[in-house]
C-alpha positions as CSV (number, residue, x, y, z in Angstrom):
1,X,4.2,35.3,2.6
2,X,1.8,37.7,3.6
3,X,0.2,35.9,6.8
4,X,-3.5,36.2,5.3
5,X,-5.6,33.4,5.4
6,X,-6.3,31.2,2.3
7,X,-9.4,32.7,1.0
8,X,-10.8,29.0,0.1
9,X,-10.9,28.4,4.1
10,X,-14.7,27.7,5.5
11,X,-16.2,28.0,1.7
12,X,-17.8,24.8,-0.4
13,X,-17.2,23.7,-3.9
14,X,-19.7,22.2,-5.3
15,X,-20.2,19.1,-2.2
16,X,-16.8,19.8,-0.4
17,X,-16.5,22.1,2.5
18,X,-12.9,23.3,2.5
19,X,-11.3,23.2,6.1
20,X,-7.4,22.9,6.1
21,X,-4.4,23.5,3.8
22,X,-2.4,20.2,3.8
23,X,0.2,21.2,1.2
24,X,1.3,23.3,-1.6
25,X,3.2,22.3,-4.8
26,X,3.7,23.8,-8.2
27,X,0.3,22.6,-9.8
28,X,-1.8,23.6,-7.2
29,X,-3.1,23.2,-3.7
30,X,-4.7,19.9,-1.8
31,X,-6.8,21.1,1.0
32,X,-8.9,18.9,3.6
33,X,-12.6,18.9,2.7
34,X,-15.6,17.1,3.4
35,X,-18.2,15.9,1.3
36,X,-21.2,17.2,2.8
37,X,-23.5,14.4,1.5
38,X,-21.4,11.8,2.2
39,X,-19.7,13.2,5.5
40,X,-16.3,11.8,4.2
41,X,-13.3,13.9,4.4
42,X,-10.9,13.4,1.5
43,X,-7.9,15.3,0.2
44,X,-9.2,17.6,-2.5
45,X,-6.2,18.6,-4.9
46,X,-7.3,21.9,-6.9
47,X,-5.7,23.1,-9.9
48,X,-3.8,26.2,-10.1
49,X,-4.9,28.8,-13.1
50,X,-1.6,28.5,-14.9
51,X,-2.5,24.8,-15.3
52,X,-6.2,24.7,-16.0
53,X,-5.8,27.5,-18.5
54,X,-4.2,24.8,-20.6
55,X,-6.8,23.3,-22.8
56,X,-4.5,20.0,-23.8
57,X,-3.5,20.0,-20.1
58,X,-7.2,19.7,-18.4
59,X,-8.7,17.2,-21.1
60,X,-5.0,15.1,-20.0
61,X,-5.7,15.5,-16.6
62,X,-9.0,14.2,-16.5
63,X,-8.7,11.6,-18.9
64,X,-5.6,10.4,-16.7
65,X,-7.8,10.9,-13.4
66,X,-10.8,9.0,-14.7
67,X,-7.7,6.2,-15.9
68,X,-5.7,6.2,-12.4
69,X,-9.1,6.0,-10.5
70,X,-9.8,2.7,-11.9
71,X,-6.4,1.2,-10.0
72,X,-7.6,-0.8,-7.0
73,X,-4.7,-1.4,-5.5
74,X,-3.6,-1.2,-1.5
75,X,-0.8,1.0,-2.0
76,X,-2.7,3.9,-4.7
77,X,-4.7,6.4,-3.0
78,X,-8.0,6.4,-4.4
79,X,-9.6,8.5,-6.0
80,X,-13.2,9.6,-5.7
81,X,-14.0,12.0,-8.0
82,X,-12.1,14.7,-10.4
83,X,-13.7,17.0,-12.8
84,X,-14.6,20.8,-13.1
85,X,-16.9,23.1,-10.7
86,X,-17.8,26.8,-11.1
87,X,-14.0,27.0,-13.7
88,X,-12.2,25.3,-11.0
89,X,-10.5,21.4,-11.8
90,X,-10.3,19.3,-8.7
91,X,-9.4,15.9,-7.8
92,X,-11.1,14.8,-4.6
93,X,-9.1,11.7,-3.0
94,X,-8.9,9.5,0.2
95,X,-7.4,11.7,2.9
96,X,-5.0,9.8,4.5
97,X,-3.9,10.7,8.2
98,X,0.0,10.1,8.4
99,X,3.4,11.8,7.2
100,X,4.4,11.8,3.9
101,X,8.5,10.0,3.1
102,X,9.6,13.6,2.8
103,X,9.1,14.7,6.5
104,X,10.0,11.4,7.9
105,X,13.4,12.1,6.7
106,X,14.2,15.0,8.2
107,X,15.1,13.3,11.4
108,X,17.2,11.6,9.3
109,X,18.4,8.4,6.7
110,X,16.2,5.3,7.6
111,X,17.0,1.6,8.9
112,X,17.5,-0.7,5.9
113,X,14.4,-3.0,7.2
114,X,12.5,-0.1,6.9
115,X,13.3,1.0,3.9
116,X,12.8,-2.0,2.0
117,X,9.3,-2.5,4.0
118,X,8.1,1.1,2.4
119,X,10.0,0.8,-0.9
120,X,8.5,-2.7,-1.5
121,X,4.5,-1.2,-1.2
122,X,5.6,1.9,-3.5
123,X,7.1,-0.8,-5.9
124,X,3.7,-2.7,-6.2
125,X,1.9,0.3,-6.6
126,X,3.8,1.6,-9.6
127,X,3.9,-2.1,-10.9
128,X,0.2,-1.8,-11.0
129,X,0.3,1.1,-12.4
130,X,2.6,-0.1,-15.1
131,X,0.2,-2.7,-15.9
132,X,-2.5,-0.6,-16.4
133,X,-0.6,1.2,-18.9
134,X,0.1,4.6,-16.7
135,X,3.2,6.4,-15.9
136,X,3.6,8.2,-12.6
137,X,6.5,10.6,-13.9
138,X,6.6,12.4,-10.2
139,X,7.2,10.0,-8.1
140,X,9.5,11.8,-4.8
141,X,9.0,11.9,-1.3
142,X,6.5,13.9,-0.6
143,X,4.2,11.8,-3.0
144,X,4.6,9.0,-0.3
145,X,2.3,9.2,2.5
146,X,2.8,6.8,5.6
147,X,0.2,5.8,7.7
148,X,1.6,4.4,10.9
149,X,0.4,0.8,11.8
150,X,-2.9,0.7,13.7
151,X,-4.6,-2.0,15.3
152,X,-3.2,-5.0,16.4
153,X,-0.4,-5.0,13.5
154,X,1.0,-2.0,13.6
155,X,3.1,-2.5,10.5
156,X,3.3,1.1,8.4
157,X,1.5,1.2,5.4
158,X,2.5,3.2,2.3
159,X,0.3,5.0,-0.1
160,X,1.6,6.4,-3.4
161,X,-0.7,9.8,-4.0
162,X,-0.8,11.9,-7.0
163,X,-1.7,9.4,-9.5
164,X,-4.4,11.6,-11.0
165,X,-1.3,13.6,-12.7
166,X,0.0,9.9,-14.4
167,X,0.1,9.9,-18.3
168,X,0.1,7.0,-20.4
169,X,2.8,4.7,-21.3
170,X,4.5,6.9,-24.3
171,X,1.5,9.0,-25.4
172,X,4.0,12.1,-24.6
173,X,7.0,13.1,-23.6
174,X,8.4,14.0,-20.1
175,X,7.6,18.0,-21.1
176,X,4.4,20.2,-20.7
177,X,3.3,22.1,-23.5
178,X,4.9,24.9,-22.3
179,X,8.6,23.3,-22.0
180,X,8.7,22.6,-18.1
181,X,9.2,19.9,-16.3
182,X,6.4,17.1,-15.2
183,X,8.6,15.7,-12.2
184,X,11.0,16.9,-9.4
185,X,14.5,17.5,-10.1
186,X,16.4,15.1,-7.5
187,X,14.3,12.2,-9.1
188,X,13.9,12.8,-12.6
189,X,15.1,10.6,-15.3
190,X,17.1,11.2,-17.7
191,X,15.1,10.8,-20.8
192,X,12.4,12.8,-18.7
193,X,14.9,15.9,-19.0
194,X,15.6,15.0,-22.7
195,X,11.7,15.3,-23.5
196,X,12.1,11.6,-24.9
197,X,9.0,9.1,-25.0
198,X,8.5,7.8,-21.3
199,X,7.3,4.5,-19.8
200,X,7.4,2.3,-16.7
201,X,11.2,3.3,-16.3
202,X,11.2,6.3,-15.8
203,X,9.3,5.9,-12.3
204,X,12.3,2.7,-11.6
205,X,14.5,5.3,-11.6
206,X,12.6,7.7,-9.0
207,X,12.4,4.8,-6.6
208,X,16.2,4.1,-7.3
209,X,17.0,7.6,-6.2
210,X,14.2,7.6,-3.1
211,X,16.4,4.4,-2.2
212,X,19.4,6.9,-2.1
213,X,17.6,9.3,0.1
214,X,16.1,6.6,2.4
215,X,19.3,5.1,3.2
216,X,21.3,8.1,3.3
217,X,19.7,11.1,4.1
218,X,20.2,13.0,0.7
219,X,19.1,12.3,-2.8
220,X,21.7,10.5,-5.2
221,X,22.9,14.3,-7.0
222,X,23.0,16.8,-4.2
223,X,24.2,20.2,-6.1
224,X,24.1,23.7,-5.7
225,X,22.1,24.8,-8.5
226,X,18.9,23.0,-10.9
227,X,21.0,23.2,-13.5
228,X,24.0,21.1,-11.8
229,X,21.5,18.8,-10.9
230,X,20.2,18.3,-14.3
231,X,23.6,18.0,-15.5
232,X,24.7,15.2,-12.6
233,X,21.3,13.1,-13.6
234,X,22.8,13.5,-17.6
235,X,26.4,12.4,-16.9
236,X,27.3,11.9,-13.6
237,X,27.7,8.2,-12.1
238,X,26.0,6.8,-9.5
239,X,26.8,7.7,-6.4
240,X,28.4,4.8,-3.6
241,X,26.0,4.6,-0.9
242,X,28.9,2.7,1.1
243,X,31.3,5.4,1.3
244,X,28.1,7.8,2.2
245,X,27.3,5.0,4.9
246,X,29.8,3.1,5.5
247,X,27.8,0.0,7.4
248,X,25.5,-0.7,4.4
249,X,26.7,-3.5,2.0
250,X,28.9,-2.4,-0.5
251,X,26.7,-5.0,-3.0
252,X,24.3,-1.5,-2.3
253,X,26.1,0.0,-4.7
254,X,25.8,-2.3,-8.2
255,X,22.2,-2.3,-7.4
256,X,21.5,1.8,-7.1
257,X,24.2,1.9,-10.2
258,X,21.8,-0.2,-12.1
259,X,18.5,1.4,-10.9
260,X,19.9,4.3,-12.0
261,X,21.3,3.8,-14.8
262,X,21.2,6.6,-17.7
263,X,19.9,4.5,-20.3
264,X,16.2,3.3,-19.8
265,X,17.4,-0.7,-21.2
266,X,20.1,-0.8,-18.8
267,X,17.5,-0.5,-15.7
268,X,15.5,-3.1,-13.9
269,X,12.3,-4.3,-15.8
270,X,10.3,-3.1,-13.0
271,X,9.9,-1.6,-9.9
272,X,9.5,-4.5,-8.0
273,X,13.0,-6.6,-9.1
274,X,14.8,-3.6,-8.3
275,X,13.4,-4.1,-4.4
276,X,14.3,-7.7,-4.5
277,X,17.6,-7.0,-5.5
278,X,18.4,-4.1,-2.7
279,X,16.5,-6.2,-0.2
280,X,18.9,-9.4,-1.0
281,X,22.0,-6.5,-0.8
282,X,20.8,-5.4,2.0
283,X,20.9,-8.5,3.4
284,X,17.1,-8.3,4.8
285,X,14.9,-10.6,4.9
286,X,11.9,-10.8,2.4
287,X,9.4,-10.6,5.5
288,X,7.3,-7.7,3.6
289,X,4.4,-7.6,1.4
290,X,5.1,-8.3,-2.8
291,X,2.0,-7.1,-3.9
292,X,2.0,-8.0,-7.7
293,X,0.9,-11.3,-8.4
294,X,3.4,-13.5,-9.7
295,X,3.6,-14.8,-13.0
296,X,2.0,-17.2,-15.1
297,X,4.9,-19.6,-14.2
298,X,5.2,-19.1,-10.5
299,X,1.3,-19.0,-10.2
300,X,1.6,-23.1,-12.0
301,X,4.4,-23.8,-9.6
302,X,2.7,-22.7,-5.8
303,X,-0.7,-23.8,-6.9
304,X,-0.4,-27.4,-5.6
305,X,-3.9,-28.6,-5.3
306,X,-5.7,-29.8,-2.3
307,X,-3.8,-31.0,1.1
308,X,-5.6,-32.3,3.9
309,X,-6.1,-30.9,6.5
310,X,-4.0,-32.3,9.4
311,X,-1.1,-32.2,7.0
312,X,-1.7,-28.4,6.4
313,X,-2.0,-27.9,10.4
314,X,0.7,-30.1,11.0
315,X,3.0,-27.7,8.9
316,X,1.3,-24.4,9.8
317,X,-1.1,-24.4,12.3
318,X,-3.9,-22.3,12.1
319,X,-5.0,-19.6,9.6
320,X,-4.8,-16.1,10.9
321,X,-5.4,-12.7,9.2
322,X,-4.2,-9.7,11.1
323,X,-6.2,-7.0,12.0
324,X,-5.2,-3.3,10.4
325,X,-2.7,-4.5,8.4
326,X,-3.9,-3.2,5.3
327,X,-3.4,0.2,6.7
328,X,-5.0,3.1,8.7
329,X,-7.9,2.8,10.5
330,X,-8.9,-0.5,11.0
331,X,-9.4,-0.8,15.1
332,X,-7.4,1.3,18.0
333,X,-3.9,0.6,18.9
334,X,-2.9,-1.6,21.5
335,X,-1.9,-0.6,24.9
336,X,1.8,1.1,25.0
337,X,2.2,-2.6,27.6
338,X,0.8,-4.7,24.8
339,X,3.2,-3.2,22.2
340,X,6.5,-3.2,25.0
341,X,6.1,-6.8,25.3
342,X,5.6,-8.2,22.1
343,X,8.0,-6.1,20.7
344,X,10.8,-7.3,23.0
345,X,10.5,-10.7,21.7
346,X,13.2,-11.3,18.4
347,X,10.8,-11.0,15.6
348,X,10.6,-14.9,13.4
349,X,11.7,-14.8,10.1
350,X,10.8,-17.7,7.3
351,X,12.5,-20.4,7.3
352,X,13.8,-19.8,3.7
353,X,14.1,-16.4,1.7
354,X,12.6,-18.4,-0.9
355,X,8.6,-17.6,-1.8
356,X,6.8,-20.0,-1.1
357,X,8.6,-22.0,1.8
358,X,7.1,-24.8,3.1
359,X,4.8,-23.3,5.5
360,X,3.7,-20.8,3.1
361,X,2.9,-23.7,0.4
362,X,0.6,-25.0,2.7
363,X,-1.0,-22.4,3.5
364,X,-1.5,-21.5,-0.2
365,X,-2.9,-25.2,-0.6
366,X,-6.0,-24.9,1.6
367,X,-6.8,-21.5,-0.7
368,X,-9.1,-21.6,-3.7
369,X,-6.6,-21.6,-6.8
370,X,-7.5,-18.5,-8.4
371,X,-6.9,-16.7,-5.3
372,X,-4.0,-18.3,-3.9
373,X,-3.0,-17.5,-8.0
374,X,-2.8,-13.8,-6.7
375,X,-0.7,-14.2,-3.1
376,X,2.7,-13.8,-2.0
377,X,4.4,-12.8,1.0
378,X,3.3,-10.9,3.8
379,X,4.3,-8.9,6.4
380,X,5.8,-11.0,9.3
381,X,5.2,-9.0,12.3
382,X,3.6,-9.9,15.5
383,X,0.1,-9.6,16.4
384,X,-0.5,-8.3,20.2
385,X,-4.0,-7.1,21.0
386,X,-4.9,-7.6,24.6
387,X,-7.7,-9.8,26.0
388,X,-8.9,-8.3,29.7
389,X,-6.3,-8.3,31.8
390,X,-4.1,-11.4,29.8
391,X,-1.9,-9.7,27.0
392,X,-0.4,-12.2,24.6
393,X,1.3,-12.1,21.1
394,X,0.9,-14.2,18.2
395,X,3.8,-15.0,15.7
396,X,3.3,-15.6,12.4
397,X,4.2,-19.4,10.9
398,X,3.5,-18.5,7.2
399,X,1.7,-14.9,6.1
400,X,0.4,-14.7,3.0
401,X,-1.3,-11.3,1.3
402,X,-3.9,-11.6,-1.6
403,X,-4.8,-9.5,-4.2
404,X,-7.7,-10.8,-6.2
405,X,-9.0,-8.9,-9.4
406,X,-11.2,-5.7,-7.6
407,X,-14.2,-6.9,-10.2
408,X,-14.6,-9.8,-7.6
409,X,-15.6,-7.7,-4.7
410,X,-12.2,-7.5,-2.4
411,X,-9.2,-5.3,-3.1
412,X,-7.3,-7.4,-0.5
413,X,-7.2,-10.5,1.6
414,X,-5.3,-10.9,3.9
415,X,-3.7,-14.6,5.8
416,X,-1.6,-15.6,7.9
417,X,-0.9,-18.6,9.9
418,X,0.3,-19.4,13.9
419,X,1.0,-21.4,16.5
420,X,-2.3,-22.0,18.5
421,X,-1.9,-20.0,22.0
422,X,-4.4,-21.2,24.6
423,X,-5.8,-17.4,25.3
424,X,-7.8,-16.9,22.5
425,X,-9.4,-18.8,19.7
426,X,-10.0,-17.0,16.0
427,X,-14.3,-16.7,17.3
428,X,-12.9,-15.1,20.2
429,X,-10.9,-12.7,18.2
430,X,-13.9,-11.7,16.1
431,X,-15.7,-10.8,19.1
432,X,-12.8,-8.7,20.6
433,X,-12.4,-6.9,17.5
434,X,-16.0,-6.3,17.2
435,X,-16.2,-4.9,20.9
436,X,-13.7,-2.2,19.8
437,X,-15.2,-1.6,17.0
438,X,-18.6,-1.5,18.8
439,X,-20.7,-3.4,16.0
440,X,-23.8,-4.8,17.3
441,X,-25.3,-8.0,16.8
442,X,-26.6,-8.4,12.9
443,X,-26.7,-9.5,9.5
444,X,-23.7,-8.9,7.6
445,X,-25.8,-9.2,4.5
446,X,-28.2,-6.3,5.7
447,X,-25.6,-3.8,7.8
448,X,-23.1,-1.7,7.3
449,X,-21.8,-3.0,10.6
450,X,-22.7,-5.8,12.6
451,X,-21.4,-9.4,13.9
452,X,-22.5,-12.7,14.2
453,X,-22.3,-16.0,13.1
454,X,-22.1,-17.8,9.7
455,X,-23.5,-20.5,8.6
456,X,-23.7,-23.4,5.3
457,X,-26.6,-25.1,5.0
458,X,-27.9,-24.3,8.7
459,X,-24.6,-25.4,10.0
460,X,-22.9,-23.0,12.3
461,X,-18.9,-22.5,10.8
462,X,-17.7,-19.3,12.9
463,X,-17.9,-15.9,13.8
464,X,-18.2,-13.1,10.9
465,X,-17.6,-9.0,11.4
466,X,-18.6,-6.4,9.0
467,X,-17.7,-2.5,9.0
468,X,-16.6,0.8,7.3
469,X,-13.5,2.2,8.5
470,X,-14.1,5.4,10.0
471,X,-10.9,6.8,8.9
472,X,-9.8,5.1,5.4
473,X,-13.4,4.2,4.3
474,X,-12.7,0.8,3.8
475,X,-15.1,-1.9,3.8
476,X,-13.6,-4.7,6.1
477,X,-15.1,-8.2,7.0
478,X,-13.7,-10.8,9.3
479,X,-14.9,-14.4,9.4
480,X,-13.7,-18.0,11.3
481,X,-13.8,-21.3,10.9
482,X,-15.1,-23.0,14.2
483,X,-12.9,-24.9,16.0
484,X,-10.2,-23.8,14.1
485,X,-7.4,-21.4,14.4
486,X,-8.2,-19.7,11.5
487,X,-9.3,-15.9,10.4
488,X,-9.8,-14.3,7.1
489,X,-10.0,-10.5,6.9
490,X,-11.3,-8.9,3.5
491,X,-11.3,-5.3,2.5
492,X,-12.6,-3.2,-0.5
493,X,-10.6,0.0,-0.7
494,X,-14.2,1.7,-2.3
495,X,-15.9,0.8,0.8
496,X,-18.5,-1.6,-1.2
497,X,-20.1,-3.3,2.0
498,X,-22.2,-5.2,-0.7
499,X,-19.5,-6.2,-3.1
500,X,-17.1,-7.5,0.0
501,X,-20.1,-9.6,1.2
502,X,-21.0,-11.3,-2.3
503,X,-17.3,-12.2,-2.5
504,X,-17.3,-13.3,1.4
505,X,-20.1,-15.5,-0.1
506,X,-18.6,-16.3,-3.3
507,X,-15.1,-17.9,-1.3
508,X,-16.0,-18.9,2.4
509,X,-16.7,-22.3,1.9
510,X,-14.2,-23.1,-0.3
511,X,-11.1,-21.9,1.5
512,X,-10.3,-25.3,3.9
513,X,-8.4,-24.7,6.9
C-alpha cells in the first residue's frame, strides 16, 4: 500500500462522476459514482486490465451483463448499464447503502432465524437466476449486501450483487481462459475446481457452505493453505455444525452433508429446497419470504376461486401491505420508542408451517388468479409506524409476497392481512406515509410523486400514493380500499412510474377485499 489516492477519485467516465472506493477484488474495482444526467448514484464495477485484455473474456462479460440485467427480481441488484468507455469495461449497478454478509460476520456466527431470513432471499434470487438459464459461480459473502429494514418494517433485505460476472448454464467450464479460478475458494464446488461443465448446482453448494459460515462463524473447510482447501472441498466430508455449535439441531448436519455433497446429483435441485430443509432443521418457522413462484401444481391447488367477502374478513381481517418491506429506502424509520414497543411483544407465527394456511388461502382468494398464481409467504414481522402522539403496532394475520412477470409493470407486490386496530384505517395510512414522504396533492397518472384518491367509474374507492425512492430508485405506489382495512403496495425495481401505474390500473378493481 502506498497511501496515494486512487487516481480515478473526482474524474468522470463517460456520465459517471467517480467519488468513493467501496471495494476491491481480483477482477477489478466498484467505486460510488453518479450519473450526472440522471443524478443517480450507483455502484460502478470497472474491469481491471488483466481482465479486459481478454478478448473471449469482455464479449462474455457483456453478453452475460446484458443477460443478468434482464432479471427483475427483488433480491438481484440491478443493473443499469455495462459496456466500454474510452478502453475501460464497466458495469454501472444500483448502489445499495448496507453491509455486505462478509462484515456482518465478523462480530460473529448469526441466530438461526436470521440466517434462514437472509439465506431464503439469496435462494430466490439464484432460483431466478437458474431459470433464466445463468450461473452465478461466485456466490460468498461479500457478494451479499444487506440493507437494514427501513420504514415501518424493518425486516433486512438481501441483495445478491455481481450477477454481471454469471455465465450460462454449461456454455463453459468453472475455468478462465487462462486456468484460474471464476469463484472463491471457501465456496467453490467441486466440479468448479475440476474445470467440469457447471449449472445451477454449483451456486447450491455456495449457499450450503455460506449456511456453514452463518451458523458458525467459519466456512465449512477452514485450512492453512489454498491448496488444503481445494483438497478438503475434493475429499473431505462435511463438516458437523453440531459439534462446532453444540445448541443447533443435530438434523443441521444431514442437511449441510447433502448441500454439500461432492457430486452435483447428490445435492438439492435448487437453492430454495435446500432453505426449506435447514429452516424445518432448524426448527424455524417458515415466517420469511419464498420468492419463486410455486409450481404448476401448487399454483392449481391455492388458486381457489372467488370467496366473499365477509368470509374472507371473517378469517383474515383486512388486507395490509407493509411499508419498506421490499427493502431500502422506502420511508424513514420509526422512532427508537415505536420500535422498543413493538418489538417487546412475542412476534405471531402462522398457525401451520404449511403454505397456504387458512388465513393465507383467503387472503389469496380475494387476489386475481394470475397473480395470486405467483405469491407465497411473507415476512411476518410487525408493522409500528407512529400516528402523533399514539404509537401502535399491527400484527400480521396472513402475509403474502407477489411476484408477477416484470413485463406487467410491477416487480413486486406486496400483502398482508390484520386485525383492525381502532387508531388508524388503511386511507389514514396512505396519508401518513405520504406526509413522510412529503408528496403533494396529484395525479398519480401525471407525477412522479403525488397522492390522492382513486376512483371507478366516478366512485371514490381509497386513497392512492405514488413515488421514486430516493435511495433504491424504486418506483412505489400505495392504494386502499375505502372502508376497508386493506392496502396494496407495488414496486418496479427500474423505477418505471408509468409501467407501475398501467399495472395499478390493470389490477385495482379486481383484487376484492
Amino acid at each position: 500500500m502506498t497511501g496515494r489516492p486512487d487516481p480515478r477519485l473526482g474524474t468522470d467516465l463517460g456520465p459517471y462522476r467517480i467519488e468513493a472506493v467501496i471495494g476491491r477484488g481480483g477482477m477489478g474495482v466498484v467505486y460510488l459514482a453518479t450519473h450526472t444526467g440522471l443524478d443517480r448514484r450507483v455502484a460502478l464495477k470497472l474491469l481491471s486490465p488483466d481482465y479486459a485484455e481478454d478478448e473471449a473474456f469482455r464479449a462474455r462479460f457483456l453478453r452475460e451483463s446484458k443477460l443478468a440485467a434482464a432479471i427483475d427480481h427483488p433480491n438481484i441488484i440491478p443493473i443499469y448499464d455495462a459496456g466500454e468507455i474510452e478502453g475501460t469495461y464497466y458495469l454501472a449497478m444500483r448502489y445499495v447503502d448496507g453491509i455486505d454478509l462478509e462484515n456482518r460476520l465478523r462480530s460473529g456466527p448469526l441466530e438461526p432465524r436470521e440466517v434462514v431470513h437472509l439465506l431464503a432471499q439469496v435462494a430466490s434470487a439464484l432460483d431466478a437466476a437458474a431459470e433464466a438459464g445463468l450461473v452465478h459461480r461466485d456466490v460468498k459473502p461479500a457478494n451479499v449486501l444487506i440493507a437494514s429494514g427501513k420504514g415501518v418494517d424493518r425486516a433486512d433485505h438481501a441483495y445478491l450483487t455481481d450477477f454481471g460476472l454469471t455465465k450460462h448454464r454449461g456454455s463453459e467450464t468453472g475455468l478462465t481462459r487462462t486456468g484460474s479460478f471464476l469463484g472463491t475458494l471457501e465456496y467453490i464446488a467441486p466440479e468448479q475446481i475440476e474445470g467440469k461443465p457447471v449449472d445451477g448446482r454449483v451456486d447450491q453448494y455456495a449457499l450450503a457452505a455460506i449456511a456453514v459460515g452463518c451458523l458458525t462463524g467459519q466456512p465449512p473447510f477452514p485450512r492453512d493453505s489454498d491448496i488444503a482447501i481445494i483438497n478438503a472441498h475434493l475429499r473431505d466430508a462435511p463438516p458437523s455444525l453440531h459439534e462446532r455449535r453444540i445448541e443447533l439441531p443435530a438434523a443441521v448436519d444431514a442437511v449441510i452433508a447433502r448441500g454439500l455433497a461432492k457430486k452435483p446429483d447428490d445435492r438439492y435441485p435448487d437453492c430454495k429446497a435446500f432453505v426449506d430443509d435447514l429452516r424445518a432443521a432448524l426448527g424455524v418457522s417458515a415466517t420469511q419470504p419464498r420468492a419463486r413462484p410455486p409450481s404448476s401444481t401448487t399454483r392449481r391447488r391455492i388458486v381457489l376461486g372467488t370467496v366473499a367477502l365477509a368470509a374472507i374478513l371473517l378469517v383474515a381481517g383486512g388486507v395490509w401491505l407493509a411499508a419498506g418491506g421490499a427493502g431500502p429506502g422506502t420511508s424513514p424509520s420509526p422512532s427508537p420508542t415505536t420500535v422498543a414497543a413493538a418489538s417487546s411483544t412475542p412476534l405471531p407465527s402462522p398457525t401451520e408451517d404449511v403454505y397456504p394456511n387458512a388465513a393465507e388461502t383467503a387472503l389469496l382468494t380475494g387476489l386475481p388468479s394470475d397473480l395470486a398464481a405467483t405469491c407465497e409467504r411473507g415476512s411476518y414481522d410487525p408493522i409500528a409506524p407512529v400516528v402523533g402522539e399514539a404509537s401502535w403496532a399491527k400484527y400480521p394475520v396472513a402475509s403474502l409476497r407477489c411476484l408477477p412477470s416484470a413485463a406487467t409493470g410491477a416487480s413486486e407486490v406486496l400483502v398482508r392481512s390484520f386485525s383492525p386496530t381502532v387508531f388508524a384505517t388503511t386511507d389514514t395510512v396512505v396519508e401518513y406515509l405520504a406526509g413522510r414522504q412529503r408528496a403533494p396533492d396529484g395525479e398519480c397518472a401525471a407525477s412522479l410523486k403525488a397522492h390522492g384518491r382513486w376512483a371507478v367509474g366516478g366512485k371514490d374507492e381509497g386513497a392512492i400514493l405514488c413515488y421514486v425512492d430516493g435511495d433504491s430508485g424504486d418506483a412505489i405506489l400505495y392504494w386502499s380500499y375505502l372502508d376497508r382495512e386493506v392496502l396494496v403496495r407495488a414496486t418496479n425495481q427500474r423505477g418505471d412510474s408509468a409501467a407501475l401505474y398501467a399495472y395499478f390500473q390493470q389490477v385495482a378493481r379486481f383484487i376484492s377485499p
